[in-house]
N, C-alpha and C positions, 0 to 999 in steps of 0.2 A: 612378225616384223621383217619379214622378207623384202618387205618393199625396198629396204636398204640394198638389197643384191641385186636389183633388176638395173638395168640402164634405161634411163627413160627415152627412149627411142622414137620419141612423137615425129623427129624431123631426120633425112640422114643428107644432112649437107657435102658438098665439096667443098672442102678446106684448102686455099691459096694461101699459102706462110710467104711473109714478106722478105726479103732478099738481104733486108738490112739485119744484119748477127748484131745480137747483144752487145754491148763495150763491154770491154773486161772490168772486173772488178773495183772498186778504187778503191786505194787505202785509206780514203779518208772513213772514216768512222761512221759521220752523217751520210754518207754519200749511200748507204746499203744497208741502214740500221733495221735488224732482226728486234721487234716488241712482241717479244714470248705476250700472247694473251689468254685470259682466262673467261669462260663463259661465265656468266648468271647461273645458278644454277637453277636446272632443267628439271619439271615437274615427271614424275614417272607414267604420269596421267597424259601429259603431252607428248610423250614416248611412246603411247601406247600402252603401257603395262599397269597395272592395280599398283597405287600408291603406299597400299596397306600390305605388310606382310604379317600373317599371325604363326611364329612358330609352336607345332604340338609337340610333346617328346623331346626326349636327350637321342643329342649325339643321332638324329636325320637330318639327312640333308634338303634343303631346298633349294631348288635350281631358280634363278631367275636367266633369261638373255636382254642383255642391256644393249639398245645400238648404239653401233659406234660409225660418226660420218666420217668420210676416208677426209683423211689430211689434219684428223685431230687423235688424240689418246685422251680419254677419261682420266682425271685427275681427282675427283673429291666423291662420295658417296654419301650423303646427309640425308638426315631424317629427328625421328622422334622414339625414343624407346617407352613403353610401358606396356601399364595392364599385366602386369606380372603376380602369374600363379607358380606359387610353390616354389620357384626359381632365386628367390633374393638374393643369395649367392653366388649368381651362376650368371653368364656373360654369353655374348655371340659373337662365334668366329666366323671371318669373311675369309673365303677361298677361292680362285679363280679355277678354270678346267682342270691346271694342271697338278690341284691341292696344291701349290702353291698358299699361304698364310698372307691375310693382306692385312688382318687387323683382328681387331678385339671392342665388343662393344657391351663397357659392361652392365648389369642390370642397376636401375636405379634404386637406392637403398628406402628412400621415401614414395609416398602412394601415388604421385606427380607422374608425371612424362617429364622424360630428360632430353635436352639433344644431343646430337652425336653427329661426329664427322669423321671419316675413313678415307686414308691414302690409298686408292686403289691405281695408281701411277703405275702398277708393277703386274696387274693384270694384263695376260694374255689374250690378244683380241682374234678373232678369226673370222674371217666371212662378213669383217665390219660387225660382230657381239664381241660382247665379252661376258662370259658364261660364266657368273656368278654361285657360289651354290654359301646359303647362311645355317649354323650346324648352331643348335642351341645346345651349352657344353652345365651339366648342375652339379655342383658340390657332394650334394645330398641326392643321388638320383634314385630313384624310387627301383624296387626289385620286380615288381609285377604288376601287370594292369589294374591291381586294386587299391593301390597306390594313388593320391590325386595327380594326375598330368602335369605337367609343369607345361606351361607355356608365356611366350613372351609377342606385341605385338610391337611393329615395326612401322610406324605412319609419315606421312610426309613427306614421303622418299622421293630423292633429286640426285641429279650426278651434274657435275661439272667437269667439260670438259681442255684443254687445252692445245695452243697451235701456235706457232710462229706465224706473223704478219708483218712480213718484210715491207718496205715500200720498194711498191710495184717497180721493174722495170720494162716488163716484155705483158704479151697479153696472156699467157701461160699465169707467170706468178701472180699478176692483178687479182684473180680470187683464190686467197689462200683457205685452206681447212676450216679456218673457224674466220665468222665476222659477227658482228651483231648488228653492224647498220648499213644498208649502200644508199646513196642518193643519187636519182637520177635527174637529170637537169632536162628542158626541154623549150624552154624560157616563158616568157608569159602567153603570148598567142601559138602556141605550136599548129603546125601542121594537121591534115589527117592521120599523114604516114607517120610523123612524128608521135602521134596518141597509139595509133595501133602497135609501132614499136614498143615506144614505152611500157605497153599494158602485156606485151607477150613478154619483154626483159623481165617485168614484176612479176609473172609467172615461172617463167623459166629459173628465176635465181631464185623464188619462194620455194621451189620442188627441189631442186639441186640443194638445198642446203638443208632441207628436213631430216633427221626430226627437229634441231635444232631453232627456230624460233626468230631468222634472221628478218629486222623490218627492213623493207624495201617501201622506200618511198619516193613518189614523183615529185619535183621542184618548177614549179609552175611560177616561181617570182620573175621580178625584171632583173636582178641584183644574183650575182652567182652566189652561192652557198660555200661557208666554211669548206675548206678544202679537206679530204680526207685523211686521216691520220692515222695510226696504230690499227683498230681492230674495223672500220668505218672504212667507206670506198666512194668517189666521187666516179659516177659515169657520163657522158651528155651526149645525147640525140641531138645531132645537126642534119637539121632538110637542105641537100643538096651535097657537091664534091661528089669526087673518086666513092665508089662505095667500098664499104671496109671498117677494120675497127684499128684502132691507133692508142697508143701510150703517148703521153703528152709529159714532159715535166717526173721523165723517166727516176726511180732510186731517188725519189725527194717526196716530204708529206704533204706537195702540190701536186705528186701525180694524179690522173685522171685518165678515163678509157674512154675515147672519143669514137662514137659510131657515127658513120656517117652517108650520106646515098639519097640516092630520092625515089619517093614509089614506093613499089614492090622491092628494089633493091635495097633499099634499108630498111624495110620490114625484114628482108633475108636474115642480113647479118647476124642477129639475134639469135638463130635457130646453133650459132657456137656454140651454144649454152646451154642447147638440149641435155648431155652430159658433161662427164667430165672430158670431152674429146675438146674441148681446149687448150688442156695442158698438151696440146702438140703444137701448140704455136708458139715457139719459144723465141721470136724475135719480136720487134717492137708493131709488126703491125700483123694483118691478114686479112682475109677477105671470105666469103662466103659467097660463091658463085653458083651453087644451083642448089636446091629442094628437092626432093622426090617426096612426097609426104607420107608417111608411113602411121596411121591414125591409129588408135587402140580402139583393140575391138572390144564391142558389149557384150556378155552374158549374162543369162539370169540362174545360174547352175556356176559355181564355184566349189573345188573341194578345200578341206582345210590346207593340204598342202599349198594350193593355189595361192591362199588369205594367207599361208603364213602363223597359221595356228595349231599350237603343239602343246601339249600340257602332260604332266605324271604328277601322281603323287602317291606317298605311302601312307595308309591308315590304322589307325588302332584307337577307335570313337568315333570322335567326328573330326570332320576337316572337309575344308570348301575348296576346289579347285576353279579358280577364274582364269577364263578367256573372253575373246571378244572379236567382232568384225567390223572392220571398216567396210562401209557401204559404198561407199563410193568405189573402190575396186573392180563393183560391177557394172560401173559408167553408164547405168542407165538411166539414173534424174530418179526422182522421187521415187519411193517403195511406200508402197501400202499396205505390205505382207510378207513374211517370211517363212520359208518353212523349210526343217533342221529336221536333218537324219544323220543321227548320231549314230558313232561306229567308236566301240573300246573294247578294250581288251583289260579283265583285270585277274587276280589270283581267285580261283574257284571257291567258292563257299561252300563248302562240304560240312562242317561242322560251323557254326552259329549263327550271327545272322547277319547281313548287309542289304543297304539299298543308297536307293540312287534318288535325289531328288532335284530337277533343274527348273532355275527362274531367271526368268530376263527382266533385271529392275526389280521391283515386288510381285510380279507376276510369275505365274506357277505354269511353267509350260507341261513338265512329265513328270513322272515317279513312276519307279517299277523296284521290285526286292532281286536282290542279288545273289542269284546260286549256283549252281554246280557247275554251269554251261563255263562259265570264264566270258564270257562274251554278251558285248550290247548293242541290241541293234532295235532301236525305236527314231520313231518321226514326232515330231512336235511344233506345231504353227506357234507362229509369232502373231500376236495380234497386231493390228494398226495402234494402240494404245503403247504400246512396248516398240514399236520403230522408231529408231531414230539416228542420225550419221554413224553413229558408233553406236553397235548395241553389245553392250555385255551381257556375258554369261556367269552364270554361279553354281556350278556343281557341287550339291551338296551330299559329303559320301560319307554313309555310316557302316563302321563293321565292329561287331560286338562277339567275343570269343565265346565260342560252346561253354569253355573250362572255365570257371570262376578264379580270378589271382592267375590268369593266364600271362605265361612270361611276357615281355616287351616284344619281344622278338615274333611272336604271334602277329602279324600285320598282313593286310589285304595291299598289295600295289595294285595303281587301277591306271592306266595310260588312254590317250583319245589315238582313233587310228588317225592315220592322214587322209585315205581316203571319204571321211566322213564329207556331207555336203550342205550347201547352202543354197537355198533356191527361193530367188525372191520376185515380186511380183511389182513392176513398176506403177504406180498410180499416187493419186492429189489425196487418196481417202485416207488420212494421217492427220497426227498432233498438228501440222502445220508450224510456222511462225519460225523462229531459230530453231527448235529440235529438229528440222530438216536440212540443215544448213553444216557441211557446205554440200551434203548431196544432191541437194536437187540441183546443184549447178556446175556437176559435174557430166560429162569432162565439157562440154558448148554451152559459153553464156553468153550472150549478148552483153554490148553494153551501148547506153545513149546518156548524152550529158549534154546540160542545155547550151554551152558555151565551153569552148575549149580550156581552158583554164581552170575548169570545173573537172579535167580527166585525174585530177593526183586524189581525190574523193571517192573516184570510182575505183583505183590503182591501192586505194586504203583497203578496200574491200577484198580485192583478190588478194593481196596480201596478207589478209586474217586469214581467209578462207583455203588459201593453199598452205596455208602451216596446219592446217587440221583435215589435209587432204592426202589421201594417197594415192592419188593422180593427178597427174598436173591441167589445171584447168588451160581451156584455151578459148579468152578471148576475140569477142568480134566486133569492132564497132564501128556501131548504124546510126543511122538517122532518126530521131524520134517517132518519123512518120511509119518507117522501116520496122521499127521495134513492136508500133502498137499493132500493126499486122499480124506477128511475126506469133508463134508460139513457143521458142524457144525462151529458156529460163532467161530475166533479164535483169538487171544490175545498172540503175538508172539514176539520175543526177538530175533533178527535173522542178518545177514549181508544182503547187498543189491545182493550177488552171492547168497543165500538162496532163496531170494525172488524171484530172476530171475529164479533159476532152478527150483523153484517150480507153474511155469506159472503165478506166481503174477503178474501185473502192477502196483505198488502205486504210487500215484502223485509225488513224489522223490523219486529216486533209488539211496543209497550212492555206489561209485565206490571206483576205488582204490583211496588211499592216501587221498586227499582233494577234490576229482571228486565228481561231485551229478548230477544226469540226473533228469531234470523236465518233466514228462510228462502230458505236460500242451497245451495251443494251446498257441502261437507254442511250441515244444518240443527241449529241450536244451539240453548238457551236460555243463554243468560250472564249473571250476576247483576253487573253493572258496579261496584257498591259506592259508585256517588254519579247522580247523575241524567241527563239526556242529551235533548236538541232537538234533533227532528229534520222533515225536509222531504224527503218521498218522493214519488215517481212511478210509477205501476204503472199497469195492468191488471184489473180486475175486471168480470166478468158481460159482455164484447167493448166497455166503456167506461174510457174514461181517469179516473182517480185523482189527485189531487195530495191528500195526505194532511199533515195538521202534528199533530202531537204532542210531548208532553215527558214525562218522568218527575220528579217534583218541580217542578224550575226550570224557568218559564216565560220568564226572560230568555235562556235556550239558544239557544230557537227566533229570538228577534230576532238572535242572534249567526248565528244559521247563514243568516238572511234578511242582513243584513249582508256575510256572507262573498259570498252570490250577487251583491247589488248592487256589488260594490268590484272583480265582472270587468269586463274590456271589454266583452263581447259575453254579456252576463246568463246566462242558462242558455243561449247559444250555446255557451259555455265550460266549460258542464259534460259529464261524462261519467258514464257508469252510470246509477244510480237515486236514490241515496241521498242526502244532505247531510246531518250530524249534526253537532253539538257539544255535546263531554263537558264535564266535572264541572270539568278543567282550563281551557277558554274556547277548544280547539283545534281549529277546524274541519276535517271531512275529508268529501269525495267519495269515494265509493263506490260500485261495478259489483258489486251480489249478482248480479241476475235478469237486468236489459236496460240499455239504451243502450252496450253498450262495442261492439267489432268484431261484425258479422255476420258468417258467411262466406256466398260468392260461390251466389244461386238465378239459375239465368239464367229470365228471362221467358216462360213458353209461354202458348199466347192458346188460349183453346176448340178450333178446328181440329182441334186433335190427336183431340177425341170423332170427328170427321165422320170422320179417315184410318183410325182405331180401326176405325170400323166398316166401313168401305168396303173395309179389309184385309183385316178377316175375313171377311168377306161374299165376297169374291174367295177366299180361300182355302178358303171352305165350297166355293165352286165348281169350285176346281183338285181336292179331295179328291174331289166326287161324278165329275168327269170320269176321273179318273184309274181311280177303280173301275169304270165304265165299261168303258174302253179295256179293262181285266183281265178284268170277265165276257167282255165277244165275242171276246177273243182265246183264254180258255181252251174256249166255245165252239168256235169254229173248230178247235182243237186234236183238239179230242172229235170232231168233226165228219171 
């Protein structure tokens, strides 16, 4: 989770801070009102990290790193306690780095899952984590390995966090630490420069505020939108004026952050937002007068330091160590392959037995037994069946003591080095459908939408997709003519005649009226008899597709963008291709073409051309010798 420490440096603007200072404070009360707010709480899945903790053993520690986004402090730790062996008496104490005591979680006395919620307010944060470690404490603890385990498991883990949301005065304060909502205004016919604004702002504040979950949505009415208040932010893109960005209705819950410029110049302005290098604008307005563009570069070689992936653990049986990678990291649009060279370090197995067993998903990439060396150093491919945006890992690590009733204290520590690496292979040959999502449209996506008003649709989508991103995407938008050329990943707002003329195939093509053709096996036309939104994922011309469409009713499509925002883990949680919702407001997931099960391609690498030919090249030669041998010998016969 490093991705919290980097600056996201996509732009490095020159920043004009406007001349006009702050007013001083007023005493009126309303006039500067501080609304302490508190987040949703935050799935540990959307974090980044395994939802599930299983503690083995009394009195080990397990570390977790939990981030934390600047300008907020973790406030609550919630979950689910059960699955308790041997433990019934026994409870789990929460400690930050510094053992510091932040709570007590005690075991439940019935066979249920209980929940649980922990003040961690008083944890110590550093580097943006807060370094959790959960120590399972038993009454009754067992004297030696022969003893049954006591362990307890720890599910549904969330943390909430907390931040002051003053109303705004300056451009500085307008984005405080925590929000859950910003709305951007643009009015009903915007611009071009107005969409492409808008679409970089929805990116820019979707990355800036991760891991956190904030929606950012475009307002395409004629009618302004409810003004922002407490935790909620009102912005608006105006085409034309002075270019720059302005507080309007300063220290009141009608403030509002007015961008404004025409062109390229109010495409500029936005790039404030790249970081936190805002908060240096502390007066009421400023300006963004030049770009240099500083792009992120692609790799296909990552090490785990790089990812941001670190993991230890102690053993005595078994216990599973999870980690994982965001693909997108390596900004190069789809992966068809991955291939792990693992590098660890653990306590030498001199006396009994240990091994090592790792799978991505249910798949079985390695196994190797664990001995004297201390040290691991194996390779292991990722099939295309196991890719997908985030792919976890599951080390599963056994160590069994030579001595029978071997004390407690008998354990294997097993640590991943940081140099270990990740090297992945760009390509379309994958699950497909949302399991690639949002990597294939990272970091350049296009985007085309049939009618301007149609851009807060397309602006739904970056917005899912860069809460589940660890790069910030950056929008382009073309022209549909532009697009269907074009092979860059695309993010389209279009009718099912668009998609047709433009040689697409998506797994539903809406027709006329209430018409939807499935091309699916087999392939249908079905006339639905009332309208249908929907949100697809496909394939066309060897580039990724996210296609929105409706038949009739455009409110469909917000329901089926809805249904995706209300998982835990966004399109992580999706499967297949498809998202629709019909005439009744019922949303359904659906597997036509890709994203469900692959079956098993095992990985061959070129080589095979070199033995190819070297086989036959050999056997050209056993076949000319062998005729040989048979002329001299029928020779010699004659003879």
């Amino acid at each position: 989770m490093n991705r919290l420490r980097k600056l996201a440096l996509l732009a490095v603007p020159t920043i004009l801070i406007g001349t006009l200072a702050a007013p001083a404070a007023s005493a009126d009360p309303l006039q500067n009102q501080i609304n302490p707010s508190s987040t949703p709480a935050v799935g540990w899945g959307q974090l980044g990290l395994s939802d599930e903790l299983v503690l083995l053993g009394d009195n080990q520690r397990n570390y977790v790193e939990v981030p934390v986004p600047q300008g907020v402090t973790p406030t609550t730790l919630s979950g689910q306690i059960g699955s308790v062996v041997d433990a019934a008496e026994g409870r789990v104490d929460v400690l930050d780095s510094r053992g510091t005591f932040l709570g007590a979680i005690n075991a439940p006395t019935a066979l249920a899952s209980e929940p649980f919620t922990v003040n961690i307010s008083a944890a110590e944060v550093t580097d943006n984590t807060a370094r959790l470690s959960f120590v399972l404490r038993n009454a009754d603890a067992p004297a030696n390995s022969c003893a049954q385990v006591p362990s307890i498991t720890l599910s549904q883990l969330s943390t909430s966090y907390s931040g002051a949301s003053p109303n705004p005065r300056t451009v500085s304060d307008f984005l405080p630490g925590y929000l859950d909502r910003v709305n951007v205004r643009v009015g009903a016919n915007p611009s071009p420069s107005q969409q492409q604004a808008a679409l970089n702002l929805v990116a820019r504040l979707t990355d800036l505020y991760r891991p956190i979950p904030v929606r950012v949505d475009v307002d395409t009415s004629g009618t302004p939108a409810d003004p922002g208040a407490g935790s909620s932010r009102v912005i608006e893109i105006r085409d034309g004026g002075k270019p720059g960005l302005s507080v309007e209705n300063g220290g009141t819950p009608a403030a509002a952050l007015v961008i404004s410029g025409n062109g390229e110049d109010l495409v500029r302005q936005v790039d404030l937002f790249a970081d936190r290098r805002a908060k240096l604008a502390q007066s009421k307005s400023a300006s963004v007068d030049s770009v240099t563009s500083d792009r992120p570069q692609s790799s296909n070689t990552l090490t785990f330091a790089q990812l941001g992936v670190a993991g230890e653990t102690s053993v005595l049986g078994t216990t599973t160590l999870y980690t994982g990678f965001d693909i997108g990291e390596f900004g190069t649009g789809q992966v068809q392959h991955a291939r792990l060279h693992l590098l660890a370090n653990y306590t030498p197995v001199t006396e009994g037995e240990g091994s090592l067993l790792i799978r991505a998903g249910s798949t079985i990439l390695a196994s190797r037994s664990l001995d004297g060396s201390g040290t691991v150093d194996l390779t292991a491919d990722i099939p295309a069946e196991a890719v997908a945006s985030n792919i976890g890992l599951g080390l599963e690590l056994r160590y069994v003591p030579r001595h029978e009733c071997a004390p407690l204290s008998d354990r294997m520590t097993f640590a991943l080095d940081p140099r270990s690496t990740l090297t992945v292979t760009p390509g379309t040959h994958n699950r497909g459908g949302f399991p690639v999502l949002p990597m294939a449209f990272t970091p350049d996506v296009d985007v085309a939408v049939s009618s301007p008003d149609q851009i807060r649709y397309a602006a739904q989508a970056i917005n899912l997709m860069g809460q589940q991103s660890a790069v910030a995407l950056l929008p382009r938008l073309v022209t549909f003519d532009d697009a269907a050329a074009s092979r860059t990943p695309l993010i389209t707002v279009a009718t099912g005649e668009q998609l047709r003329d433009a040689g697409m195939s998506p797994p539903l093509l809406p027709g006329a009226g209430t018409t939807i053709g499935v091309n699916g096996k087999p392939a249908t036309d079905i006339d639905l008899g009332g309208p249908v939104g929907v949100v697809q994922a496909f394939t066309a011309q060897d580039r990724s597709v996210l296609a929105i469409s409706a038949t009739g009713d455009w409110s469909l499509v917000d329901r089926s963008f809805d249904y995706i925002r209300g998982l835990d883990r966004r399109w992580a949680s999706l499967t297949g291709d498809v998202v629709a919702t019909g005439a009744d407001g019922d949303t359904v997931n659906l597997v036509v073409r890709s994203g469900g099960p692959m079956p098993y391609e095992p990985h061959v690498d070129d080589t095979w051309k070199w033995w190819a030919t070297l086989s036959a090249g050999a056997a050209v030669l056993i076949v000319a010798a062998a005729t040989a041998i048979l002329v001299v010998r029928r020779r010699r016969n004659r003879a």
